[in-house]
N, C-alpha and C positions, 0 to 999 in steps of 0.2 A: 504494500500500500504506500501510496506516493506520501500523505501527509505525515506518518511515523506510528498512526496508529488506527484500528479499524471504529473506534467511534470515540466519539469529544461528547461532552454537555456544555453547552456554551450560554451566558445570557447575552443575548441582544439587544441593540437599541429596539427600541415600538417604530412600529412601520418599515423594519428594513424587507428588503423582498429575496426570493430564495435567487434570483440572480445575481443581486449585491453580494450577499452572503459567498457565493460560488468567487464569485469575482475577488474578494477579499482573500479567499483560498489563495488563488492563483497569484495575488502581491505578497503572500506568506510562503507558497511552494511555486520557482519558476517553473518548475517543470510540469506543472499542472495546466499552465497555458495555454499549449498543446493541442489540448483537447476540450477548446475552451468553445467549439463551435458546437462541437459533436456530442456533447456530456447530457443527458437526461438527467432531469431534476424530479425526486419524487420527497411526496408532501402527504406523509402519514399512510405509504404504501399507494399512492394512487400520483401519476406521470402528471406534472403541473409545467405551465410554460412561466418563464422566468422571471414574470411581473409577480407573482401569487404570492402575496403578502402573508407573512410568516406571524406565528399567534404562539404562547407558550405552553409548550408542552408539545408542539411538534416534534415530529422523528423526521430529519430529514437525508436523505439520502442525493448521490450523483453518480452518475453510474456512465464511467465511459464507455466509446464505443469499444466492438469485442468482435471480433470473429471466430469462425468455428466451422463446424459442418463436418460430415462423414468421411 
């Protein structure tokens, strides 16, 4: 895992939105940047687009792109 570890508990400002937050990642881990186009945001297990204003006690996840197949 790029950020050092597989999950934080973080407090926030009020009103930051899950793509600020992503984005803040990425001025704390440059290599996170990367993947700054391509990364799915999810907001209490359900795929939110990057405006989606974050509330307390969310779980939020990023989930880069991934390939695979048989």
């Amino acid at each position: 895992d790029i950020v050092g570890t597989p999950e934080v508990e973080l407090e926030l400002p009020d009103g930051i939105t899950a793509g600020e937050l992503f984005q803040s990642y990425c001025q704390q881990h440059a290599s996170l940047s990367r993947y700054a186009t391509n990364t799915m945001i999810s907001v209490n297990l359900e795929f939110v687009p990057p405006e989606t204003r974050l509330h307390e006690g969310d779980e939020i996840a990023f989930i880069p792109p991934v390939s695979g197949g048989c």
